[in-house]
Backbone as CSV, one residue per row, in Angstrom:
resi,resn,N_x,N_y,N_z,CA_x,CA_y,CA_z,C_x,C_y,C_z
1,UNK,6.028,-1.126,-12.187,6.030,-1.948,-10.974,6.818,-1.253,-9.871
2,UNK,6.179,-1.203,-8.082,7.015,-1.108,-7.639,8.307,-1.598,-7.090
3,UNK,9.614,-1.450,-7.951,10.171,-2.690,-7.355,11.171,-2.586,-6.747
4,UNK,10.851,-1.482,-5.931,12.279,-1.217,-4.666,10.971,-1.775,-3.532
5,UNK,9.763,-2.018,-3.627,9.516,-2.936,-2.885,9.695,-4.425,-2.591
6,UNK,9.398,-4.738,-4.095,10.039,-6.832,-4.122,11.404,-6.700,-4.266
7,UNK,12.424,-5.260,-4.307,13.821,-5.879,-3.816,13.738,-5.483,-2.067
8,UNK,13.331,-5.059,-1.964,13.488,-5.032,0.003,12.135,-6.015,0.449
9,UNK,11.681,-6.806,-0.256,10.983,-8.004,0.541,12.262,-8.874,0.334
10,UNK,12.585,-8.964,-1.011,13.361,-10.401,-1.241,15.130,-10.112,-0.049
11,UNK,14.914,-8.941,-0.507,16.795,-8.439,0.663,16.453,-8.485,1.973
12,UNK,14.969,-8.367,2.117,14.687,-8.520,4.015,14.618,-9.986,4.302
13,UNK,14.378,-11.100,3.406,14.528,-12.681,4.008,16.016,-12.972,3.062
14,UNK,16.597,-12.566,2.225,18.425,-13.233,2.063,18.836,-12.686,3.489
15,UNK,18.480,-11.720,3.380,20.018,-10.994,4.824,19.885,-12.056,6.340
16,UNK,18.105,-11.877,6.352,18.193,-12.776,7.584,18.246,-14.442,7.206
17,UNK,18.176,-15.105,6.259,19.007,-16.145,6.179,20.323,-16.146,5.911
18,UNK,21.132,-15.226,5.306,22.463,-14.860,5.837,22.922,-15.135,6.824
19,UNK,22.498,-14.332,7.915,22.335,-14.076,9.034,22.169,-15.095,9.971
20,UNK,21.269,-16.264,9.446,21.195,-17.872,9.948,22.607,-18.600,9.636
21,UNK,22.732,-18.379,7.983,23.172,-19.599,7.971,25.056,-19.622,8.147
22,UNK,25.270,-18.054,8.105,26.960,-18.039,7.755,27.332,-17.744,9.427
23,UNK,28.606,-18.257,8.811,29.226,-18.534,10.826,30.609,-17.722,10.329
24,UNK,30.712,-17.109,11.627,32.294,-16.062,11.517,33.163,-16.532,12.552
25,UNK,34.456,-16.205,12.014,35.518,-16.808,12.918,35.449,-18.753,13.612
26,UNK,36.402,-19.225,12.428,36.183,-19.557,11.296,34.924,-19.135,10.361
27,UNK,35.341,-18.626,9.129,33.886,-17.968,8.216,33.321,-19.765,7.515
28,UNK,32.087,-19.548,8.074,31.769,-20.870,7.127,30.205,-20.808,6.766
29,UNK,30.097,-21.692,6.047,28.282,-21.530,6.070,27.308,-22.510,5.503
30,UNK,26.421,-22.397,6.740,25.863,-24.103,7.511,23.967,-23.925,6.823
31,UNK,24.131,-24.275,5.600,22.655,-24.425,5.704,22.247,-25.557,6.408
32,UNK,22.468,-26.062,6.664,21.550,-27.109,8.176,21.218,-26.543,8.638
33,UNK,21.214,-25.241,9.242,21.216,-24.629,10.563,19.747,-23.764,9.963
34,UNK,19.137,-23.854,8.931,18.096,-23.178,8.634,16.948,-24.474,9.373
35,UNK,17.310,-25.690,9.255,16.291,-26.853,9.924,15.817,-26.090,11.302
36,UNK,16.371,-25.270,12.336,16.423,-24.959,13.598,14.914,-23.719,13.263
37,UNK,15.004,-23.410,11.864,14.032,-22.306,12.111,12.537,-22.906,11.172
38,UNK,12.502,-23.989,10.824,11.257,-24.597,10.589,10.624,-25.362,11.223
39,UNK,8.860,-25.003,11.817,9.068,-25.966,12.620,6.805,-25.786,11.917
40,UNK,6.696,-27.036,11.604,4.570,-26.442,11.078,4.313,-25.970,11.872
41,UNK,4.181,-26.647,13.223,3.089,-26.249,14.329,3.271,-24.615,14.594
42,UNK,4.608,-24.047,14.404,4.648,-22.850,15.037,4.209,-22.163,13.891
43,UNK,4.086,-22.813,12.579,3.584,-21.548,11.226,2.123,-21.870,11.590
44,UNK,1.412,-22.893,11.530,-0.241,-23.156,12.029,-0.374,-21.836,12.508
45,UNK,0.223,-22.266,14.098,0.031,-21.269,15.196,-0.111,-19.634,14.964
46,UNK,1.233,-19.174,14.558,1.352,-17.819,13.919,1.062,-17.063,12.572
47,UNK,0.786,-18.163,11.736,0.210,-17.611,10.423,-1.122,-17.917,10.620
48,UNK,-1.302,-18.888,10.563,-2.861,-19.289,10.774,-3.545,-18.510,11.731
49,UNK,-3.000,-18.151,13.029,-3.609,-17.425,13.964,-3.913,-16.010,13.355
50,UNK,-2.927,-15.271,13.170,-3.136,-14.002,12.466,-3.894,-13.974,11.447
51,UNK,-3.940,-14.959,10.660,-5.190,-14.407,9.601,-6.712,-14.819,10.003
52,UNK,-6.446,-16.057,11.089,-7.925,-16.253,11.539,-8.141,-15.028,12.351
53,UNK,-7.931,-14.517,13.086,-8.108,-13.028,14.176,-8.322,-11.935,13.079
54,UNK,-7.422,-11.704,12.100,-7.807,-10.610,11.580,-9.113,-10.899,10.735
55,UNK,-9.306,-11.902,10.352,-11.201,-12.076,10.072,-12.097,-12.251,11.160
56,UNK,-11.441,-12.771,12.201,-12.306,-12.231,13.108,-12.706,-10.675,13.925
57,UNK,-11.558,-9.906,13.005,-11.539,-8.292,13.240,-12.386,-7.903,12.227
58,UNK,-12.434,-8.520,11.067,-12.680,-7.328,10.165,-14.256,-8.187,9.256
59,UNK,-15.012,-7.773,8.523,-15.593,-8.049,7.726,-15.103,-8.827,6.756
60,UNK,-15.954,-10.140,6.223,-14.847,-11.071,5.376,-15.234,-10.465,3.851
61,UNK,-15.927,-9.543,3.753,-15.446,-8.798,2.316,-14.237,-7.588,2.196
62,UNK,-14.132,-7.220,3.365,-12.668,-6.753,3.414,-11.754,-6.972,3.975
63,UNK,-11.870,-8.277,4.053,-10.300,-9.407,4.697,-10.333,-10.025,3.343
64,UNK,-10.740,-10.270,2.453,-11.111,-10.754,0.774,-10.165,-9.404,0.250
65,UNK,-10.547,-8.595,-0.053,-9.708,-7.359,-0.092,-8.066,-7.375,-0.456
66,UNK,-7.305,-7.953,0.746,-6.022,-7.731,0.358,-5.712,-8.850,-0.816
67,UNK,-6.587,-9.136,-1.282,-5.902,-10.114,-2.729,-6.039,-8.819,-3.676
68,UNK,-7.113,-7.764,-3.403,-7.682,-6.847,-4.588,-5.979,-5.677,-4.277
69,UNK,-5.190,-5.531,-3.236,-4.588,-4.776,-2.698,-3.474,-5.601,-3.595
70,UNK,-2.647,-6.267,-3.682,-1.444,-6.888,-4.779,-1.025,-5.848,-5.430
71,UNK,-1.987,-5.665,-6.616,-1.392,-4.623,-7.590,-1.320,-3.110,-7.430
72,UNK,-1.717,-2.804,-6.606,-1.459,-1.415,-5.537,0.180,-1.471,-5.127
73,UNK,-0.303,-2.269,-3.634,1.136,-2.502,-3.544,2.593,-2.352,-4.311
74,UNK,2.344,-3.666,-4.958,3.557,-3.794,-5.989,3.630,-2.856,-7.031
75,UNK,2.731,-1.561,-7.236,2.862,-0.404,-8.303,2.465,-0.927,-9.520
76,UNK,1.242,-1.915,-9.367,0.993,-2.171,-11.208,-0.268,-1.385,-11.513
77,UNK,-0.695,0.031,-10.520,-1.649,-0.144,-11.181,-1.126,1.926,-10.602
78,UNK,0.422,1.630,-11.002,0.625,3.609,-10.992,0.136,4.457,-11.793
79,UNK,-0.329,3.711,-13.389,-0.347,4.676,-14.388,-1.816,5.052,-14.560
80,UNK,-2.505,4.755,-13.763,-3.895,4.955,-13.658,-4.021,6.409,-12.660
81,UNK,-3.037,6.452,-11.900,-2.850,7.444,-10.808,-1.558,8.186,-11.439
82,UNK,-1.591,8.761,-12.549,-0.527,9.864,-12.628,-1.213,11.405,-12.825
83,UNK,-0.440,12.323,-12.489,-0.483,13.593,-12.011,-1.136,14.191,-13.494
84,UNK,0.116,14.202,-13.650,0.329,14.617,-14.950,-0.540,14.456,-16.205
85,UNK,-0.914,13.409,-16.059,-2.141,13.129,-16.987,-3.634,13.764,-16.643
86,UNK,-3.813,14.174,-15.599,-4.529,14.744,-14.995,-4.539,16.401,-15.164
87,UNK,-3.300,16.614,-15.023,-3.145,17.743,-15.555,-3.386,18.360,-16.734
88,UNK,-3.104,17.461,-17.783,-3.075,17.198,-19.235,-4.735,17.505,-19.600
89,UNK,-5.347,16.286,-18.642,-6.895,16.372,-18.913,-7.645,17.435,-18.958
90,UNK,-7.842,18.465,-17.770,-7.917,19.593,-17.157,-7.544,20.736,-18.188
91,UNK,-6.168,20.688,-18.429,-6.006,21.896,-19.300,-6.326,21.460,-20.982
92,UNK,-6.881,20.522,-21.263,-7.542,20.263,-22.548,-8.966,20.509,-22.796
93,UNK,-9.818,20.030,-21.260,-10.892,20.666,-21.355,-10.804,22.008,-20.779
94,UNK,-10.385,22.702,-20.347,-10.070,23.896,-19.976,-10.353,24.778,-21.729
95,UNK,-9.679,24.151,-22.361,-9.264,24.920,-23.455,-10.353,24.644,-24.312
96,UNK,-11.341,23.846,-24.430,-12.591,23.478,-25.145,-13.319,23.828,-24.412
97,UNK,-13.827,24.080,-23.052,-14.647,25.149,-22.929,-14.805,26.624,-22.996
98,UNK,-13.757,26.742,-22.901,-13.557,28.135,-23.965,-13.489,28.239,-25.217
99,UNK,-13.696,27.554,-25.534,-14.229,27.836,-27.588,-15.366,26.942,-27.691
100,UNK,-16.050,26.276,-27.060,-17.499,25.755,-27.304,-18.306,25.719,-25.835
101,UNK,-17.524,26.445,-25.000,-18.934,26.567,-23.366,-18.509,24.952,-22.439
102,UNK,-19.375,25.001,-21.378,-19.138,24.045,-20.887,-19.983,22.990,-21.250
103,UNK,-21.020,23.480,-21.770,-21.813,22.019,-22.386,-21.180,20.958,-23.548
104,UNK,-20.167,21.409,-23.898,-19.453,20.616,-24.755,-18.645,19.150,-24.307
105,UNK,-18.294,19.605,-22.766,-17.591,19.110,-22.037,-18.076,17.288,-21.943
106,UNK,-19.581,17.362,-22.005,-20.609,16.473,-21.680,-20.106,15.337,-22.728
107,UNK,-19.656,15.361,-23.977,-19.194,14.524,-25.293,-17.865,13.985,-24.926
108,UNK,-16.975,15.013,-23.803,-15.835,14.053,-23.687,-15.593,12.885,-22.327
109,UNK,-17.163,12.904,-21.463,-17.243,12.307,-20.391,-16.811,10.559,-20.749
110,UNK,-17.511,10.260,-21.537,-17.404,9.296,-22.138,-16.202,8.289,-22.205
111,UNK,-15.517,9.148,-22.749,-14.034,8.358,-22.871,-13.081,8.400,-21.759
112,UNK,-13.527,8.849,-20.243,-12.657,8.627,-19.346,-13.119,7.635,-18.356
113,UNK,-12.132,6.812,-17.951,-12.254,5.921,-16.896,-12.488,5.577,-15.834
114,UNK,-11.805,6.942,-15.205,-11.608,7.825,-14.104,-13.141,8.223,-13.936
115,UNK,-14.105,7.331,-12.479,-15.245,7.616,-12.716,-15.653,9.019,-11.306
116,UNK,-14.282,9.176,-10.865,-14.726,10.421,-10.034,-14.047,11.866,-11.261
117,UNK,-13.823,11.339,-11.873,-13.182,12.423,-13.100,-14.631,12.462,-13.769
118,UNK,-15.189,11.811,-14.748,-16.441,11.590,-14.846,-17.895,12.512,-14.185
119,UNK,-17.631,12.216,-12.904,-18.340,13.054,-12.038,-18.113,14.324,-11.850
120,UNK,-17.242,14.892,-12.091,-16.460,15.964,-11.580,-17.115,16.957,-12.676
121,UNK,-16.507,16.125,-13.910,-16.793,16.942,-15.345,-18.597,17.528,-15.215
122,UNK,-19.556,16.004,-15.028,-20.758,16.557,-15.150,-21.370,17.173,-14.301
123,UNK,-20.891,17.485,-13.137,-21.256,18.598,-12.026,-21.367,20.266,-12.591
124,UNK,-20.273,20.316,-13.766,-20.056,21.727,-14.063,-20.884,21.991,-15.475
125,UNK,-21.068,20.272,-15.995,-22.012,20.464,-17.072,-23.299,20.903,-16.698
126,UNK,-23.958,20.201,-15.592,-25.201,20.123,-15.039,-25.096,21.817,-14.554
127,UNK,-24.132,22.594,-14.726,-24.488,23.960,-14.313,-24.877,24.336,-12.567
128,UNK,-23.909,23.184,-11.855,-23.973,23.067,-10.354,-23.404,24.833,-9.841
129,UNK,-23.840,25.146,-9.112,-23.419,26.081,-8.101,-21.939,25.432,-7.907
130,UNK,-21.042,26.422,-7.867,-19.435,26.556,-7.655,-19.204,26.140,-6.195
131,UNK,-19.633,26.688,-5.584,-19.816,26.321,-3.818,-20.153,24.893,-3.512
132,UNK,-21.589,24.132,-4.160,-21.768,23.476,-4.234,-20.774,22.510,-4.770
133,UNK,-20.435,22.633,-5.967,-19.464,21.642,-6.539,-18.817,21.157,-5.865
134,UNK,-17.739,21.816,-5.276,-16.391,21.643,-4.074,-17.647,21.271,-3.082
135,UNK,-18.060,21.484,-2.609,-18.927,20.518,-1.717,-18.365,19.224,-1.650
136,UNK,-19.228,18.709,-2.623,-19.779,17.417,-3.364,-18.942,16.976,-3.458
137,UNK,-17.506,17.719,-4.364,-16.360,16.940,-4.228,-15.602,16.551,-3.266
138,UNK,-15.905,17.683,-2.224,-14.810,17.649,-0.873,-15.420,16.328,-0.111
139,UNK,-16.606,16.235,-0.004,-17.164,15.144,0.198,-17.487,13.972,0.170
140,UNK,-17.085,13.544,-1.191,-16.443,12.342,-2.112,-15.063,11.870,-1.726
141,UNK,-14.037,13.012,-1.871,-13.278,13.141,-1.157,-12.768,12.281,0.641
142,UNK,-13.763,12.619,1.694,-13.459,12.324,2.240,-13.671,10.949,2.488
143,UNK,-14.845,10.427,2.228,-15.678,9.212,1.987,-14.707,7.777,1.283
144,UNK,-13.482,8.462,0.495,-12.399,7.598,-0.240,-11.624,7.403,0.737
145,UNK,-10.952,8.647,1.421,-10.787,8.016,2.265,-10.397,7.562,3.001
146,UNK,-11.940,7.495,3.980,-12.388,6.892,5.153,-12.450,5.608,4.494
147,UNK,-12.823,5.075,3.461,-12.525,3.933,2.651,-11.234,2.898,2.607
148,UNK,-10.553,3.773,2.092,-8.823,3.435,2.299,-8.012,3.142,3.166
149,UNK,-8.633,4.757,4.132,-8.424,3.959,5.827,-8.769,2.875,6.538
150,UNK,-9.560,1.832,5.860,-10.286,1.236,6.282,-9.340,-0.483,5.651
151,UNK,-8.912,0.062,4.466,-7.957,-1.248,4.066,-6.550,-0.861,4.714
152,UNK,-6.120,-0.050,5.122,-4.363,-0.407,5.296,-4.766,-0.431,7.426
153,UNK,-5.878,-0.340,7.312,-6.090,-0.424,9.126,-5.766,-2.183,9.309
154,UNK,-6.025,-2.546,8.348,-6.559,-3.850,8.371,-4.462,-4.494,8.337
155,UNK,-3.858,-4.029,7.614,-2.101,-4.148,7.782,-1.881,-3.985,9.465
156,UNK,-2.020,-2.884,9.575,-1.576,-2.029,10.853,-2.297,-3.423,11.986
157,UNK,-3.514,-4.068,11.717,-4.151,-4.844,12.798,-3.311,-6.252,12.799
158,UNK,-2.768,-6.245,11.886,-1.989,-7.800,10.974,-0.897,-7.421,11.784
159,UNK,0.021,-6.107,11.747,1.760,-6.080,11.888,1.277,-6.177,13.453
160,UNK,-0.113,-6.093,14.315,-0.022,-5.728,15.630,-0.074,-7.526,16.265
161,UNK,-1.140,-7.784,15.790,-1.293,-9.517,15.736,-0.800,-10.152,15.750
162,UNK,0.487,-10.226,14.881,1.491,-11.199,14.635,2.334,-11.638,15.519
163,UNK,3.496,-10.664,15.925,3.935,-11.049,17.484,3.208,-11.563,18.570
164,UNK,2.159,-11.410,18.629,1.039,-11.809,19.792,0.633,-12.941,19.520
165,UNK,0.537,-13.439,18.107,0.348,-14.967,18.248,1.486,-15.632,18.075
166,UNK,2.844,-14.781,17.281,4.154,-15.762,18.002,4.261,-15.769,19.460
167,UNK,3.925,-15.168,20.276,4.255,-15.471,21.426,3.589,-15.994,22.468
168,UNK,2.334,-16.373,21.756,1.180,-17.506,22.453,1.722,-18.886,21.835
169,UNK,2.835,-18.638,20.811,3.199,-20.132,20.771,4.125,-20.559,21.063
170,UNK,4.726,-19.433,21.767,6.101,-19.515,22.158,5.577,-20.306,23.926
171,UNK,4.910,-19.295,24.099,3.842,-20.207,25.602,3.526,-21.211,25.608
172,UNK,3.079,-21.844,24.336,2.515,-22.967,24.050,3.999,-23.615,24.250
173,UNK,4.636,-23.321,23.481,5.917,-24.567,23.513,6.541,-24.249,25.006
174,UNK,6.574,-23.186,25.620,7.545,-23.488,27.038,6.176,-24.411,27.886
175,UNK,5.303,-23.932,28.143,4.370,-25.180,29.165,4.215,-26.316,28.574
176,UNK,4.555,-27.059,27.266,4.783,-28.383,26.914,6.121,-29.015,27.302
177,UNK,7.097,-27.974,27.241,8.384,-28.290,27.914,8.301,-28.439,28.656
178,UNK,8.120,-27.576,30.068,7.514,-27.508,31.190,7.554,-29.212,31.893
179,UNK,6.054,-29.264,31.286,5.551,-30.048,31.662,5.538,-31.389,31.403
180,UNK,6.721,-31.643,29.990,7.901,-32.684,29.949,8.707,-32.694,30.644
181,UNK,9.194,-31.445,31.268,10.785,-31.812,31.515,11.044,-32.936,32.951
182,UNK,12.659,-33.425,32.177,12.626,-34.818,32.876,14.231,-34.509,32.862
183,UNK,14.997,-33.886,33.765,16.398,-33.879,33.916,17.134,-35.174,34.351
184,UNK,16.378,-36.075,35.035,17.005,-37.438,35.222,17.615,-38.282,34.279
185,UNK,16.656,-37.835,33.189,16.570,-39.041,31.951,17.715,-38.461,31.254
186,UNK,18.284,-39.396,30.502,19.421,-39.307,29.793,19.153,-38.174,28.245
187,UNK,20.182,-37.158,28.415,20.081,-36.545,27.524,19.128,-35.666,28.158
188,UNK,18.490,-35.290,29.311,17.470,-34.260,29.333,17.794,-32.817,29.347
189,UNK,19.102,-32.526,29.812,19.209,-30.919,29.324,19.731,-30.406,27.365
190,UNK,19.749,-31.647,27.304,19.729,-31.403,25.755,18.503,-31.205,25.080
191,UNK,17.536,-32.070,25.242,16.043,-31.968,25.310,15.624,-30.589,25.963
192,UNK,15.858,-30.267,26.490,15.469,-28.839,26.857,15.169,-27.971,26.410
193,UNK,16.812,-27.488,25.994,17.226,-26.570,25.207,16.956,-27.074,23.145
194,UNK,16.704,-27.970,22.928,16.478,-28.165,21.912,14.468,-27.908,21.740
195,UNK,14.212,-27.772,22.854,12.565,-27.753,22.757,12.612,-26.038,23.169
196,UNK,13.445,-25.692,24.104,13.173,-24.196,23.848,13.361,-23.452,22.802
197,UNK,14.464,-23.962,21.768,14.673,-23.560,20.227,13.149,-23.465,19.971
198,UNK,12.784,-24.813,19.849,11.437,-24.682,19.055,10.537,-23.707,19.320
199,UNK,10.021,-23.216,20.781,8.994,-22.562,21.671,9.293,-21.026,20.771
200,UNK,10.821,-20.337,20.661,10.887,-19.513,20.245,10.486,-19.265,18.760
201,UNK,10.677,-19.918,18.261,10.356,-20.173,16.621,9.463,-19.460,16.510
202,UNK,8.266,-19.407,17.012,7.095,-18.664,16.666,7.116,-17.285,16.669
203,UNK,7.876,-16.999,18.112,8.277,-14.962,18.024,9.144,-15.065,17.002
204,UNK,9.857,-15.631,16.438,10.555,-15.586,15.126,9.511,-14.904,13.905
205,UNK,8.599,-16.050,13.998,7.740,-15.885,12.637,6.733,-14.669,12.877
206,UNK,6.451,-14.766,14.060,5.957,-13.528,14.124,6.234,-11.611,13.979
207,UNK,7.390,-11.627,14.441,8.239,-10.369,13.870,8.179,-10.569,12.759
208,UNK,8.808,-11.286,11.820,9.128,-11.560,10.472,7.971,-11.507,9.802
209,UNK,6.374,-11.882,10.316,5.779,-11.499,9.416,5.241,-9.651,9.875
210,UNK,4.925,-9.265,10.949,4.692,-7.442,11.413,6.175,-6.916,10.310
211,UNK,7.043,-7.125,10.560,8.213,-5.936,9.995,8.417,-6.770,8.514
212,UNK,8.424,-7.571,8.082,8.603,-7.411,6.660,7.634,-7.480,5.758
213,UNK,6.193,-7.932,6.347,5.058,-7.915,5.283,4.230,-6.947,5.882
214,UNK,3.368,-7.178,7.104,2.340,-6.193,7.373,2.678,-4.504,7.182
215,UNK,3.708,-4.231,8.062,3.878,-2.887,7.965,4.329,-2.458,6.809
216,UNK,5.544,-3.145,5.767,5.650,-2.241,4.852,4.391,-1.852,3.553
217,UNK,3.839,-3.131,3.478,2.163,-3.286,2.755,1.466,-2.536,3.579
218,UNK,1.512,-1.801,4.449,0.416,-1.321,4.888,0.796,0.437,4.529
219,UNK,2.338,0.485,4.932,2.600,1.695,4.473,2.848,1.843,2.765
220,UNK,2.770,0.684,2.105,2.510,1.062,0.458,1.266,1.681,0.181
221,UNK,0.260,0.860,1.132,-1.256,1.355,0.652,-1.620,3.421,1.077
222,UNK,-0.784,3.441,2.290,-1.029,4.885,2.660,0.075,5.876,1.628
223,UNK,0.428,5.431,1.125,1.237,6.253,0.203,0.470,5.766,-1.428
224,UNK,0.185,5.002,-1.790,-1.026,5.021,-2.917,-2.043,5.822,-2.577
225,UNK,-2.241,6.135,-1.704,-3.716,6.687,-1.597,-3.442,7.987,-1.348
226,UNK,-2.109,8.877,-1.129,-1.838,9.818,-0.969,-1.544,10.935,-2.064
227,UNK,-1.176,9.393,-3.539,-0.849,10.079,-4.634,-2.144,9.927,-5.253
228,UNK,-3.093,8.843,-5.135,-4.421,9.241,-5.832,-5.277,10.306,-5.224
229,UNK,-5.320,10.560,-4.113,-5.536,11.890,-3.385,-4.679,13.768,-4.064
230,UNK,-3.776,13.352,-4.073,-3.230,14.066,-4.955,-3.384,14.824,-6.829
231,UNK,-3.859,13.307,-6.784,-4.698,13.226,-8.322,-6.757,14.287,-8.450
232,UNK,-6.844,13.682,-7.586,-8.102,14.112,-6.957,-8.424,15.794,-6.612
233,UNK,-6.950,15.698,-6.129,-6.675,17.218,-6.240,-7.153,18.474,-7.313
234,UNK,-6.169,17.817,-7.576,-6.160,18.294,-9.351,-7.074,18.541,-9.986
235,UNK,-7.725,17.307,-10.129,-9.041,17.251,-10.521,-10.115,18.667,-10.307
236,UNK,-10.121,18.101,-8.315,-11.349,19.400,-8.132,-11.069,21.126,-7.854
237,UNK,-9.356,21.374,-8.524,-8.875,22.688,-8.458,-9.133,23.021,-10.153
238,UNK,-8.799,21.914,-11.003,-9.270,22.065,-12.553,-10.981,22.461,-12.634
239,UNK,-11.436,21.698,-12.267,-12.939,21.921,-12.471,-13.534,23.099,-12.149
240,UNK,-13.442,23.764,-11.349,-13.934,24.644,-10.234,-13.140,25.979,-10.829
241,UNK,-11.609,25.390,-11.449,-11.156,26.624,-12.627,-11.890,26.940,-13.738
242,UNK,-12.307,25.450,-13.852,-12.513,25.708,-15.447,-14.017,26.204,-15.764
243,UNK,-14.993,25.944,-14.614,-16.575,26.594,-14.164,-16.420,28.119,-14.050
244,UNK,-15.184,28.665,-13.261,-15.066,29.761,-13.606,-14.264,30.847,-14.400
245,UNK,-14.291,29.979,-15.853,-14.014,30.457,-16.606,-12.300,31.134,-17.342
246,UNK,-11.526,30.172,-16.212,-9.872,30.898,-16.201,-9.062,30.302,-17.753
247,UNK,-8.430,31.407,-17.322,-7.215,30.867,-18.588,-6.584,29.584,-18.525
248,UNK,-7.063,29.114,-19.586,-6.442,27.378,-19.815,-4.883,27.412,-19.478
249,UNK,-3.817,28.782,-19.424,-2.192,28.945,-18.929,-2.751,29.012,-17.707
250,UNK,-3.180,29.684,-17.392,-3.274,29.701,-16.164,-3.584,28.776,-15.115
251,UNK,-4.775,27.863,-15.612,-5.438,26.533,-14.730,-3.904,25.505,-15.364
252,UNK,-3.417,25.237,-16.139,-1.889,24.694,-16.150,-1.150,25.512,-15.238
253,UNK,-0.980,26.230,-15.234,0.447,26.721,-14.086,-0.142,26.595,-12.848
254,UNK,-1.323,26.739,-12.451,-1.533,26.607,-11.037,-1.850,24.693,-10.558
255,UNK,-2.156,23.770,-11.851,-2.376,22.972,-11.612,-0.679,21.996,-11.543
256,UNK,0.322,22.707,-12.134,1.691,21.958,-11.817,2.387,22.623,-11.085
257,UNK,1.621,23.445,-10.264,2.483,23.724,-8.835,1.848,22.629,-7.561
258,UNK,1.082,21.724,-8.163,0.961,20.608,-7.033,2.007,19.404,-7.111
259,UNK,3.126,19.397,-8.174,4.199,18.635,-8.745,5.311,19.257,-7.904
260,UNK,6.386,18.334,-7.862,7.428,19.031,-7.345,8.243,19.883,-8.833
261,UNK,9.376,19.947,-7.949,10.235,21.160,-9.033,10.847,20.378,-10.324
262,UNK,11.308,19.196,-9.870,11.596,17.942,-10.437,10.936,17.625,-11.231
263,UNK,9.728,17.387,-10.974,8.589,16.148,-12.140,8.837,17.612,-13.680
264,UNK,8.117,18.829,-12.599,7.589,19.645,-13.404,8.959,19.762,-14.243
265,UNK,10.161,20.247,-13.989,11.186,20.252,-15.053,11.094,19.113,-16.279
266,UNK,10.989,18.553,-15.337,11.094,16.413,-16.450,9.812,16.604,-17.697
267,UNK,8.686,17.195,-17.258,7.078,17.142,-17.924,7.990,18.549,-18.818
268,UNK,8.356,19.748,-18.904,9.005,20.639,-19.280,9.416,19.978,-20.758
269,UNK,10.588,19.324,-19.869,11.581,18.844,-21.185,10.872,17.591,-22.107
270,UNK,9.946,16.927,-21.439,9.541,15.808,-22.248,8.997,17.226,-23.465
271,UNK,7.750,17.763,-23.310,7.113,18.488,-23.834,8.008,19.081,-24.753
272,UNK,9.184,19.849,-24.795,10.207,20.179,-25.773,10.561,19.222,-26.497
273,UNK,10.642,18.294,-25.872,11.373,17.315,-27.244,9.882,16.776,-28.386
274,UNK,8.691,16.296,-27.304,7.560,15.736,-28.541,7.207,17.182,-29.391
275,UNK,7.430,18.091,-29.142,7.281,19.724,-30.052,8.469,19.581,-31.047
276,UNK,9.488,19.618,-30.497,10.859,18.977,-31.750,10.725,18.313,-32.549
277,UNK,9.689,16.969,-32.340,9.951,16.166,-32.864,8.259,16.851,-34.249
């Protein structure tokens, strides 16, 4: 799981109710004072607004979408996207097509999941042109994505939205004030200022939802897609090795110089110890 993300969602709303509710000099601390920041009409307004606009931006099979986006996000679905295993893959068939050809390769398609891995494999079975291959792949490639780009655009349109409909309700509440206000009447500059509290409420909710949900979900998704891109990598530098025929050390050493110095030490030592053992 990723969960230096759900601790900086959950530490980005304590701090700013912190931040509401504790009073300094005298130190004290007033949850009442959280009543000042609830108010429906302004969540209608600013939640409701933003997600009605962003379906009115986007296609409602990919405004449906960010429910499929959850386990991305939150890292439940990292181990499907590791390097290393990829690597692993690559230099195993690497090493079986050199003692039974590449048509052998075709028996282990089967058991992978990975359906651009899948593809990859039977391009070199099918005896594709090398040029071609990387084609096909580079091409696949980009098509993901222009794909991908296409879900975290949809964040980036959310973190832009949000302030813009807190502050159409912030409009909304000053021209209702406005057009109450009654300074004669008893109590009316209290009324005022207690209705301009409210008007603001909405640029409240609106920041709060751009900087603590849209943008950082939007920048989880461009960094998932950077390490399955990464994966992808791998993939079409293995294949395109292994079509032409290289040393199974060799398609490994060139395939964990796409790792940092780090992982690769860590993958090192794991590997020493399951040999120990």
């Amino acid at each position: 799981m990723n969960i230096s993300f759900v601790i900086g969602l959950v530490l980005c709303f304590v701090l700013v109710v912190f931040g509401i509710v504790v009073k300094l000099g005298p130190f004290a601390i007033d949850f009442g004072a959280m009543v000042n920041f609830v108010d429906v009409q302004s969540l209608l307004i600013t939640v409701g607004g933003t997600m009605a606009a962003l379906l009115t931006a986007f296609p409602l099979k990919d405004f449906l979408k960010m429910f499929q986006h959850f386990p991305i996000i939150l890292g439940l679905q990292k181990a499907k996207t590791d390097p290393m295993y990829y690597i692993d893959v690559m230099t195993d068939l690497s090493q079986e097509a050199r003692k039974k050809g590449l048509l052998a390769l075709e028996d282990r398609v089967a058991e992978f999941e990975d359906a651009f891995l899948r593809d990859s494999v039977m391009l070199i079975v099918d005896a594709m042109e090398p040029d071609k291959v990387r084609e096909q792949l580079d091409n696949e490639m980009s098509a993901i994505e222009s794909r991908h780009a296409q879900s975290w655009s949809l964040y980036d349109k959310g973190a832009a939205l949000a302030p813009g409909f807190g502050m159409i309700g912030t409009l909304i509440g000053l021209i209702n004030m406005l057009a109450n206000m009654n300074f004669s009447a008893e109590g009316g500059a209290e009324t005022l200022a207690a209705n301009m509290a409210i008007a603001l409420v909405t640029t409240f909710y609106g920041s709060m939802m751009a900087n603590a949900i849209f943008l950082p979900a939007g920048n989880q998704l461009r960094m998932a897609h950077e390490h399955e891109m990464l994966c992808k990598d791998i993939i079409i530098e293995g294949i395109i090795s292994i079509q032409a025929g290289e040393n199974p050390r060799h398609i490994n050493e060139k395939l964990m110089s796409y790792l940092t110095r780090k992982d690769r030490e860590r993958h090192s030592a794991a590997s020493e110890e399951s040999g120990a053992e």
